[in-house]
N, C-alpha and C positions, 0 to 999 in steps of 0.2 A: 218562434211563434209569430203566426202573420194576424195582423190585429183585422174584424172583420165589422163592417158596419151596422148589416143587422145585426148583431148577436153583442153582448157584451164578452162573449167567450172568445181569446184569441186561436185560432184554431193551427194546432200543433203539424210539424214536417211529415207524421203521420198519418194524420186524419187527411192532410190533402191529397196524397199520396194514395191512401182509398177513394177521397172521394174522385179525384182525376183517372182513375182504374175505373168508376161506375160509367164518369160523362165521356169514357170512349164507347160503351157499353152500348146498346140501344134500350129505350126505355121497353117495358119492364124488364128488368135485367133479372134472369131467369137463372140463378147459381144460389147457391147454398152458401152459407157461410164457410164452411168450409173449403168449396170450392176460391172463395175469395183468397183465404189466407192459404191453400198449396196456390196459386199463382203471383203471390204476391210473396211468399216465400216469409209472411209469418205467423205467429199461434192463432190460433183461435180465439183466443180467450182478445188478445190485443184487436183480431177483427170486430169482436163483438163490443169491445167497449168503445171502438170508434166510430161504428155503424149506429152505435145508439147515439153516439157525441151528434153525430150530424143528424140525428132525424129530430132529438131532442131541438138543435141549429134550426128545422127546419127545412132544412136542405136535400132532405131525401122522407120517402112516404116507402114506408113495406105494403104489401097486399099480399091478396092468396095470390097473383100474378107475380109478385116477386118485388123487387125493388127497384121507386120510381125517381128518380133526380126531380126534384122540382123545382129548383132554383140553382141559376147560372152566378157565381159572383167573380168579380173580375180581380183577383187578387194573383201576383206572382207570375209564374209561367202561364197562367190562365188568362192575362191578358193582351197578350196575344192572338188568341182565337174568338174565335165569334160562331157563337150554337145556330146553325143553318139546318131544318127540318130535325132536330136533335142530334145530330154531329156536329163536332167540335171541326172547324176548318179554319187553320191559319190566315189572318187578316193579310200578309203579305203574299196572300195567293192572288188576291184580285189586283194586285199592281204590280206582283211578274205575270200575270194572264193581260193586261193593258199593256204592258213594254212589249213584251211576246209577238201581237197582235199586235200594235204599230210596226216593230223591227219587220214581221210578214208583208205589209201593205206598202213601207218603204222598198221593201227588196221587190216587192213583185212588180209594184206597180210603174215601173219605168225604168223596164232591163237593158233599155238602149242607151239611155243616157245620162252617168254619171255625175252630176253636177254637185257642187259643195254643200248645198245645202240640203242635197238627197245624204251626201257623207255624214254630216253634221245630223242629221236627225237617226242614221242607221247609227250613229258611235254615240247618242243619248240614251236609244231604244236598247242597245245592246247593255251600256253601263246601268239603265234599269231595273233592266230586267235580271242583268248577274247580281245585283244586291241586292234585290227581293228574292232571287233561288238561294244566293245564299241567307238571307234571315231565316227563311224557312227552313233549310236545313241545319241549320244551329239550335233550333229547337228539335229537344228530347221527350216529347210527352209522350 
């Protein structure tokens, strides 16, 4: 159980498990409950008492449009990412897209001449940027 700030309720391996299936979703997220639970591969009955867990949480609004996320909370695998236009995009994307983009401007910008400290910034840019591709791919959301 991951204990949660607003809510006095700790919110179970389940319910994140839902609510992380809605914040890939685009808001209103237009599926049925039952749609939920054949893609997430359980009952029904288990989607619906966690769909109410979190609207009860706050954490999500039903409408006749469907179901809306409405608060981000930064618990677990969750924070790692950061909601950009309402997609979830790994934080370690903007500092492998800076190494990326420097190692480019190092290699391009002066193919004639090799000097140590073009070396030394190209073997920084590149150690950058392989551990922020790989944090990102180490997450499984």
């Amino acid at each position: 159980m991951i204990p949660l700030k607003s809510s006095a309720e700790p919110i179970s391996p389940a319910t994140l498990r839902i609510y992380i299936f809605l914040l890939k979703k685009s808001n209103p997220i237009k599926l049925s409950r039952s749609d939920i639970a054949k893609k997430l591969n359980l009952n029904k009955s288990t989607v619906q008492y966690h769909l109410d867990k979190l609207k009860h949480m706050g954490l999500i609004e039903e409408t006749s449009e469907g179901i809306i996320v409405k608060e981000l909370i930064p618990v677990g695998t969750l924070k790692a990412y950061i909601a950009i236009m309402g997609k979830l995009v790994p934080r370690n994307l903007f500092y492998a897209t800076f190494f990326l983009t420097a190692l480019l401007i190092t290699i391009l910008g002066n193919l004639h001449t090799p000097t140590e400290l073009r070396i030394i910034a190209i073997t920084i840019s590149l150690i950058g940027a392989s551990f922020s591709i790989y944090e990102i791919w180490k997450l499984k959301l």
